[in-house]
N, C-alpha and C positions, 0 to 999 in steps of 0.2 A: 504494500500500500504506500502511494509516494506521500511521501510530506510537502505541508502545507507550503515549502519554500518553493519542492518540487513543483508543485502545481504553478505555483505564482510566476514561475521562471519558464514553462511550458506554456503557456497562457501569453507573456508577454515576447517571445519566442514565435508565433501563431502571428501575434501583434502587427511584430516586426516585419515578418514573411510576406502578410498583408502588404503592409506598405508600401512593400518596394515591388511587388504584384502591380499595382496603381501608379506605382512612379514609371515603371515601364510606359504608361501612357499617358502622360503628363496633361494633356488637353483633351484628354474623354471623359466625358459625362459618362457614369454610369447611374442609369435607373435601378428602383429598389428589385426589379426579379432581375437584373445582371448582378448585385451584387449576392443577393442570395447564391444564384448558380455558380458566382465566382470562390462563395464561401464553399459553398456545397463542396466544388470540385477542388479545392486546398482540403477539406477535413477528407474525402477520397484518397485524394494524393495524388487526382488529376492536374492540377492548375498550372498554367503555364508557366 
């Protein structure tokens, strides 16, 4: 079972990953069902 450090550092790890998902495209709008499927497919371990 990880600990609560663990989780907070996996969590903000996810964060980061985000972000720079989105900095790849600096001047796109994403709508709320692109972000969902963009989440969707990083928690997969599809996302670009």
């Amino acid at each position: 079972m990880p600990t609560e450090n663990e989780r907070k550092d996996v969590q903000k790890a996810m964060a980061y990953d985000l972000l720079r998902i989105f900095e790849a495209n600096p001047d796109k709008t994403y709508t709320a069902k692109e972000l969902k499927e963009l989440i969707d497919a990083y928690i997969r371990g599809t996302a670009p």
